[in-house]
N, C-alpha and C positions, 0 to 999 in steps of 0.2 A: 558226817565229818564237817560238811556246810549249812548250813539252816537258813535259810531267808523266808521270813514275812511280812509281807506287808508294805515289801521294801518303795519309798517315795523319794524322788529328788528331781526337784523341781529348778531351774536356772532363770535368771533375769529380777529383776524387782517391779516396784509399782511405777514408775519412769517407764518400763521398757513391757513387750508382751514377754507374760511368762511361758517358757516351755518347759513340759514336763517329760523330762525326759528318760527318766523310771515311772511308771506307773501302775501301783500297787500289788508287785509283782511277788510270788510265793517259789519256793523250790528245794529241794535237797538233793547236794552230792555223797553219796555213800562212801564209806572212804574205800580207798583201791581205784576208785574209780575214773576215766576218761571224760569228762561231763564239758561237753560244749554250748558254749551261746554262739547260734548263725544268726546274722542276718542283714541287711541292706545297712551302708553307712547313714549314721543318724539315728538308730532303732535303738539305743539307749545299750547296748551289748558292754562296750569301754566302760562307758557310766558307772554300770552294775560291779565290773570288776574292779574298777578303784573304790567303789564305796565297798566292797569285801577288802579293801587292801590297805584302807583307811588314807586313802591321798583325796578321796572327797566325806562331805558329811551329809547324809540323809536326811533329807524333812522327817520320813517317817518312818516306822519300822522296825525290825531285831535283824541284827546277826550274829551268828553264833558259829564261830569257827575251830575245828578241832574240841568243843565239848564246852568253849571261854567264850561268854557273851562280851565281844566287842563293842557292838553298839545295839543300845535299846531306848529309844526316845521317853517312851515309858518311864525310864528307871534312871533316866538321865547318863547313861552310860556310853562312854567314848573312848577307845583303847585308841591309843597313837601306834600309826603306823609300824612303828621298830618295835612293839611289843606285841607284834600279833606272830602267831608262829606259821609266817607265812615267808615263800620264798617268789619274787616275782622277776620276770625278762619281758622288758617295753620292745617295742613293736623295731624302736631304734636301737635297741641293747645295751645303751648308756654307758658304754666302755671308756675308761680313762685312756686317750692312745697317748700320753707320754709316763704311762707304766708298764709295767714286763705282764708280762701274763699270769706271774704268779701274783704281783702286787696288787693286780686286777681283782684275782678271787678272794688274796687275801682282806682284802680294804673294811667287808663289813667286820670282819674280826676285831681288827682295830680299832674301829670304832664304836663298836657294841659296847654295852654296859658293862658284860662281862669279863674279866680279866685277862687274859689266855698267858701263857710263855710263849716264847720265841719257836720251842721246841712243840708245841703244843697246836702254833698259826700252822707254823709246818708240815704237821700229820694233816691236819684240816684239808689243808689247801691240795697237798698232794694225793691225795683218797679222793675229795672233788673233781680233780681233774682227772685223776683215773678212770672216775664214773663216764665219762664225756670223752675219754680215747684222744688227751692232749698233754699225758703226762712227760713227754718227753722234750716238751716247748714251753715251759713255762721259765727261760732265762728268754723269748723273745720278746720281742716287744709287741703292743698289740695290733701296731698297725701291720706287723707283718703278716699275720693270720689272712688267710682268705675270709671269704663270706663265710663260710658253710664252716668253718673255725671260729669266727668271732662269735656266730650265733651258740655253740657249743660251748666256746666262753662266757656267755652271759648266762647260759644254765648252773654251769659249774659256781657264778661267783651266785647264784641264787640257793643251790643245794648246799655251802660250803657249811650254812647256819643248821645245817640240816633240821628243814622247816617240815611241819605235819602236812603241809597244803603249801604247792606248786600254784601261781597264779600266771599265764600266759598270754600276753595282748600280741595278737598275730604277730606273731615271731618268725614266719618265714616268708612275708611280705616285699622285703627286700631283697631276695633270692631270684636266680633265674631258673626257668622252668624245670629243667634238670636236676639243680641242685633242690631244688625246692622236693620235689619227686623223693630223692636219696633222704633229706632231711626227714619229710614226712615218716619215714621206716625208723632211722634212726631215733627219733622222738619218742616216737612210740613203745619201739622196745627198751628204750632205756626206763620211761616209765612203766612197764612190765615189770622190768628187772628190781625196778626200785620197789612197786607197787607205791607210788606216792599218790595222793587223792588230788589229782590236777584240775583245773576250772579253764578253758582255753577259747578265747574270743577269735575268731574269724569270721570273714565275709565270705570264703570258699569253701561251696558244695563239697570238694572233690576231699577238698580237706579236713571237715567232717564228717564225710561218710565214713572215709579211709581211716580214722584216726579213734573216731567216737566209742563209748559204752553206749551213752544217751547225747542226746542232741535237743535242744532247747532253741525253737525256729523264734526270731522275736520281729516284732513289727510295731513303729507310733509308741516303744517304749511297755509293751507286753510281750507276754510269753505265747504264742497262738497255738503251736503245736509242740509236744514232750512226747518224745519216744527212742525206742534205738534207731538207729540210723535205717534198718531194710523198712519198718514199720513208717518212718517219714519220707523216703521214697519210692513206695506203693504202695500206700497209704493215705497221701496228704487228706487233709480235714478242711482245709478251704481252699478257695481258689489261687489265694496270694502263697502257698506256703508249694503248690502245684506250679505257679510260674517259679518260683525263685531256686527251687532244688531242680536243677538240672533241667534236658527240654521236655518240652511236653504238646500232646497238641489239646486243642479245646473244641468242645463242638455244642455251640448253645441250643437248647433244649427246655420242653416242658416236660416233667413227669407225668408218664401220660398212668400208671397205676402200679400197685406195689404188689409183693407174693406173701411180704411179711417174714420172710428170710435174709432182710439183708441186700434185697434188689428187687430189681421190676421193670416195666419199660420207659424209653424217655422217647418223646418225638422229637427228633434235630430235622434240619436242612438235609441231608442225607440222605433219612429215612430212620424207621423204627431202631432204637437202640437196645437191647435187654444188656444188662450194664447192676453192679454194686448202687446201691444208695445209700447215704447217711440218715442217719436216724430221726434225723430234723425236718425228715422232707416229705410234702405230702401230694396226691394226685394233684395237677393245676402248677406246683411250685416251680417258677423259674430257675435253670441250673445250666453248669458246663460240665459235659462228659468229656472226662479227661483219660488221656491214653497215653502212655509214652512212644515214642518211634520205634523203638527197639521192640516193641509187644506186637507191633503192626506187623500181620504177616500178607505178604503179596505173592499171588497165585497169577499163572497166566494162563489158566482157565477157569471157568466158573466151579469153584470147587459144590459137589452133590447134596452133601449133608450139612457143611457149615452152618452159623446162623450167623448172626451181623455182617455180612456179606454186600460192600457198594463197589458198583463196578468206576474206573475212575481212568483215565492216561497221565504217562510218562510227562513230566511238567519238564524234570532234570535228574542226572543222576552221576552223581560224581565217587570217581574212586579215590577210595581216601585209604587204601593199605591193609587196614584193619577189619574194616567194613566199605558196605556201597549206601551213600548218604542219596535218596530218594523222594525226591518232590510229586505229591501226586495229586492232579488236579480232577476235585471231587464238586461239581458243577463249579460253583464262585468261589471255591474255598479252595485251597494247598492244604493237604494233609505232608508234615514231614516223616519218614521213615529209614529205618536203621534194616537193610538186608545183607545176605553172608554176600562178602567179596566176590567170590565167583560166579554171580547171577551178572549177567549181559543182557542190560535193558538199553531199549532205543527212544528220542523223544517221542513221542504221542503215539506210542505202544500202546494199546487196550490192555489192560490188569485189572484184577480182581482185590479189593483190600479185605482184609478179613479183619475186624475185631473182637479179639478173645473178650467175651464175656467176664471173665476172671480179672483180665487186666483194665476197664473201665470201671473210673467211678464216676455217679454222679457228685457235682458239689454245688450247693448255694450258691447264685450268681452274684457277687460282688458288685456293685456300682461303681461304676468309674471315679 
């Protein structure tokens, strides 16, 4: 349904340094599909999505959206904006607020190339707004809607052209935690309901996990890591893509040698690790064994048969409702940990940390 390759777009001239901030970037969204770009502001994520939406133009590249090459440098090809069969909601929602809510949705109607009746805006507008559960307000005006309505309303005025392809720049950015929470559901299933092939730009983990088919982690204007959402967080592939999805801890290391299944051991500060490796790593290679907190399991005895077993004390441990959020001091290093609510730890309590073998990878150590 989306096709990009080779995509380039580069900002500044020969006056100024240039940044390139797409860089030569490949990918496809299958239609149906949830397909998100994560990643740190500045990582070329927006970029990407206005040069699919045609509000920028690419140095270099093809896209091809819905089956209709919009832009192909090659072949010289540029579809403008209003001709691509696409529907998009800005991160602000660009709502006229001295129109009604239905004038809102109705607007691109009017202004399209296309003709419509009177009777004809009408069906539109009211079936869009249905989609979106604000059929019964559309004589208000827009600034009367809440957040979690106006954002709904700028779905609706982007579905009304009913476009093959949903474009999304973090659209629930402006929400507060809660609403943002309810939105995330609501989004989702109404893209269900529709099966529309959406492309959705954010900066939040929580937000792409919860939201995603696939997930497209970007960094310096690449794509570094593509997969579903479980596969990117117990999985990551490099060290940058391990900090930025959620927390993590890190424990630097040499590979100390492989089984040739996929793992082997790593020597850290700690002690021996037997731990996942990547494929790229060989005896001697410098890495971080990375674990998440939640994986860390802690024993207040030396458990018998475990293997990755460092014994460590109580740094801090706070309850937090859900879970017991637990700092554990492993000689110079804080390991962080996630254990069930009802363990009652004290400060510099003697525990045992256990690291499952299953839930450690090693990864290439990054330069600072």
């Amino acid at each position: 349904m989306i096709q990009i390759a080779g995509l380039i777009k580069t900002f500044g001239d020969r006056r100024s340094l240039a940044v390139r901030a797409v860089n030569q970037i490949s990918f496809n969204v299958e239609e149906g599909r949830f397909y998100t770009l994560l990643g740190p502001s500045g990582c070329g994520k927006t970029t990407t999505l206005r040069c699919i939406a045609g509000l920028e133009r690419p140095d270099s590249g093809e896209i091809e959206v819905a089956g209709q090459k919009v832009f192909s440098l090659s072949s010289g090809t540029f579809v403008p904006a209003y001709r691509r069969p696409i529907g998009m909601v800005f991160q602000s929602y660009a709502i006229w607020p001295h129109l009604t809510v239905f004038e809102n949705v109705a607007f691109p109607l009017r202004v399209g190339k296309q003709k419509l009746s009177a009777d004809q805006i009408r069906q539109k507008v009211r079936h869009a707004l249905g989609q979106v559960e604000l059929g019964n307000m559309e004589a208000r005006m827009a600034t009367q809607l809440s957040g979690g309505q106006q954002q709904r309303l700028a779905l609706a005025r982007a579905l009304v052209r009913e476009p093959q392809v949903l474009l999304l720049d973090e659209p629930l950015s402006n929400l507060d935690a809660k609403l943002r929470e309810r939105m995330r559901v609501e989004l989702r299933d109404l893209q269900r309901r529709l099966r529309i092939t959406t492309l959705y730009v954010t900066h939040d983990q929580i937000e792409a996990l919860s939201m995603s088919n696939v997930i497209a982690v970007m960094s310096a204007g690449v794509i570094v890591q593509e997969g579903p959402p479980r596969e990117i967080y117990l999985r990551p592939k490099t060290q940058f893509v391990a900090q930025f999805i959620g927390s993590t801890n890190q424990l630097a290391g040499k590979v100390r040698n492989l089984n040739g299944e996929g793992s082997g051991a790593v020597t850290t500060e700690v002690g021996e690790i037997i731990c996942g490796i990547t494929s790229d790593l060989s005896p001697g290679s410098p890495v971080v064994v990375v674990v998440r907190p939640e994986s860390v399991v802690l024993h207040r005895k030396r458990p018998p048969d475990a293997g990755n077993v460092v014994e460590g004390k109580v740094a801090s441990a706070m309850f937090l409702g859900e879970y017991l959020d637990c700092s554990i001091e492993l000689g110079t290093m804080i390991l962080q940990t996630h254990q069930p609510h009802s363990l009652e730890l004290r400060r510099g309590e003697t525990v045992w940390i256990e690291l499952p073998s299953e839930e450690c990878m090693a990864l290439h150590a990054e330069v600072p």
